[in-house]
C-alpha positions in Angstrom: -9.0 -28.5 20.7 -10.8 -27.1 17.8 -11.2 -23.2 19.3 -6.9 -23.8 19.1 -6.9 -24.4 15.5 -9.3 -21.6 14.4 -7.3 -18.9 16.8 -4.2 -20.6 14.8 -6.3 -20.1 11.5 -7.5 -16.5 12.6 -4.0 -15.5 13.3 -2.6 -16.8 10.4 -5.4 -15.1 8.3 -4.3 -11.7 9.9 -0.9 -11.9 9.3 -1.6 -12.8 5.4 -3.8 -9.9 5.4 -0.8 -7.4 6.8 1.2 -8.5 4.1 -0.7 -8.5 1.3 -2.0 -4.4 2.6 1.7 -4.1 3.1 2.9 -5.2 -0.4 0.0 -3.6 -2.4 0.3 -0.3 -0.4 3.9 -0.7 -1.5 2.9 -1.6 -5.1 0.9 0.9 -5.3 2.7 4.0 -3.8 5.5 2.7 -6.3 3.8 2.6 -9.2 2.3 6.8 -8.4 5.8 7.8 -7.9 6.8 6.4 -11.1 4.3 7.9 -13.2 4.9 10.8 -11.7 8.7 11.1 -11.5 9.1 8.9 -15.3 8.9 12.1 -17.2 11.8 13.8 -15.7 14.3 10.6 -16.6 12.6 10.4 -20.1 12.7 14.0 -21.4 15.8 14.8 -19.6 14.1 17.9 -17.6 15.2 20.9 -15.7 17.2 20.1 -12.7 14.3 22.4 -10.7 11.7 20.8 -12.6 12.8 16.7 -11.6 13.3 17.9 -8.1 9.7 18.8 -8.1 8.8 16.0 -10.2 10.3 14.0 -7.3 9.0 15.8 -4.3 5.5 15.6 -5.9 5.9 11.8 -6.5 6.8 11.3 -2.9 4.2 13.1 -1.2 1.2 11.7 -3.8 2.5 8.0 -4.0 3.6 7.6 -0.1 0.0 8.6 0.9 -1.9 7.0 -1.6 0.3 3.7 -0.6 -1.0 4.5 2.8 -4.8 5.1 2.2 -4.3 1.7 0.4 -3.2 -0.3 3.3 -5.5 1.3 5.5 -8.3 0.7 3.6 -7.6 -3.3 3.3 -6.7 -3.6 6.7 -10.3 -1.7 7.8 -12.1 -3.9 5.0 -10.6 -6.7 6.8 -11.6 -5.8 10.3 -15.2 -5.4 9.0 -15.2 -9.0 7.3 -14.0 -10.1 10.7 -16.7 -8.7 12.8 -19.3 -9.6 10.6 -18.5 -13.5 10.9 -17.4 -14.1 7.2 
């Protein structure tokens, strides 16, 4: 009855791991497209220039947002093989 519980518990502590990659990758690829793209809404920029601003927001933060959640789900993984 025990080995239920702690595949209950083990599930559980998976799915609060997805989310919490999902939300900081999130977080994170938010808050690299607003640094990036703030400038062009600030100083009231070039049309071409904010369209850059924005395309180079998008493909920094996105990635970086997905290096993130990658890299907690793997860090995960590893603390799960290892018994901790």
């Amino acid at each position: 009855m025990d080995r239920g519980r702690e595949s209950r518990w083990e599930k559980d502590a998976v799915t609060v791991e997805i989310m919490y990659a999902l939300v900081s990758g999130g977080v994170l690829a938010l808050l690299i497209f607003g640094a990036i793209v703030t400038p062009a809404f600030i100083w009231h920029l070039s049309r071409p220039v904010s369209q850059t601003l924005l395309i180079v927001g998008g493909c920094v933060g996105a990635p970086a947002g997905i290096v993130r959640i990658v890299h907690v789900l793997r860090q995960h993984g590893r603390q799960r093989r290892a018994g901790r």
